[in-house]
C-alpha positions as CSV (number, residue, x, y, z in Angstrom):
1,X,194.9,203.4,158.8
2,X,195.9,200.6,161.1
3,X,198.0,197.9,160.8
4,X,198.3,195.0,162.8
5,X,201.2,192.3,163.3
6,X,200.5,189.2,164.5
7,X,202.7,186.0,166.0
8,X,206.4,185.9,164.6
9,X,206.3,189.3,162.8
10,X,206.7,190.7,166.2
11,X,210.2,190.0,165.5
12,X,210.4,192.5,162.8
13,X,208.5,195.1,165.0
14,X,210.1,194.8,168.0
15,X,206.6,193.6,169.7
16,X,205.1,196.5,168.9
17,X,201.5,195.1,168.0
18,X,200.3,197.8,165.7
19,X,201.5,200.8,163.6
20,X,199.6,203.9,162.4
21,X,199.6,205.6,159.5
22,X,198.2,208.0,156.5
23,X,195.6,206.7,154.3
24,X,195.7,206.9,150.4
25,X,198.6,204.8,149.5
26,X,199.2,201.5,147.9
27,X,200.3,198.3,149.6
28,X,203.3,198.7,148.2
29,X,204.1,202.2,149.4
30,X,203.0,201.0,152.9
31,X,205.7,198.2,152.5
32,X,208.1,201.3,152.2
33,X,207.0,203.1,154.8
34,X,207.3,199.9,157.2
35,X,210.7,199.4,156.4
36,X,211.7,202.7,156.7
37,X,209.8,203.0,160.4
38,X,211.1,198.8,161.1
39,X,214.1,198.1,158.8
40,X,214.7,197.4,155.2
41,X,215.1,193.4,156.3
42,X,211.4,193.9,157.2
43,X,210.5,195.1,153.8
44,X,212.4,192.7,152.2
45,X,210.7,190.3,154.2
46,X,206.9,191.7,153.6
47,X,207.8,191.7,149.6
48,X,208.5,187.9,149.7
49,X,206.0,185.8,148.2
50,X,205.4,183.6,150.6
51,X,206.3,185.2,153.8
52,X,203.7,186.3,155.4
53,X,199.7,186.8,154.5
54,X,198.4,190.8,153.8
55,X,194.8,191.2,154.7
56,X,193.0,194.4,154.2
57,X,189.6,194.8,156.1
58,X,190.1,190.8,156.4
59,X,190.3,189.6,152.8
60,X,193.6,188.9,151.2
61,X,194.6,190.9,148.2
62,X,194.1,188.8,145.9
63,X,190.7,190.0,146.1
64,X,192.4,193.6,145.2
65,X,195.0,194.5,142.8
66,X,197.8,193.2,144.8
67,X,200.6,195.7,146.2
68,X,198.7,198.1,143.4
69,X,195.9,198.1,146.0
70,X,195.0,201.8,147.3
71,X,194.4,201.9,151.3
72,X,192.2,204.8,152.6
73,X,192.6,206.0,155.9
74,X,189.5,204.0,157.2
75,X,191.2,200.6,155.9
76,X,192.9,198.1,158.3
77,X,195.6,195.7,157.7
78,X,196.7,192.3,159.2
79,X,200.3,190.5,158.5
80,X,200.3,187.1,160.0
81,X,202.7,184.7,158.4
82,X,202.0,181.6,157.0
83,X,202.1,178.8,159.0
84,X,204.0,175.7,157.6
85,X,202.7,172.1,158.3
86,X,204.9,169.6,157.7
């Protein structure tokens, strides 16, 4: 599977623009996995509720079961974070 960063989660990722890994996991294994590969402050920071948006195959999960939701191997992911207006 795929995941893709996007805009200020670079930070987190040390501009790497993408990360590759096993399918058939949850979302919230994958959130382990990313801070053990980034840092646990990038964990902490993907677990936040509003931090940043998950996509998979371009939906949100709220579509899914949340950090419940099983990835396959074909699956991609997007984290953007939110963008606040004000």
């Amino acid at each position: 599977m795929i995941v893709n960063f996007y805009n200020s989660i670079l930070k987190y990722t040390h501009d790497e623009k993408s990360f590759e890994c096993a399918g058939n996991i949850t979302v919230r294994n994958l959130i382990a996995e990313l801070g053990n590969h980034y840092g646990a402050g990038f964990a902490e920071f993907l677990s936040g509720e509003n931090n940043c948006l998950i996509l998979l195959n371009g939906k949100g999960l709220m579509t899914a079961q949340g950090l419940d939701t099983m990835l396959g191997a074909n699956d991609k992911i997007d984290i953007l974070p939110f963008i606040s207006m004000g």
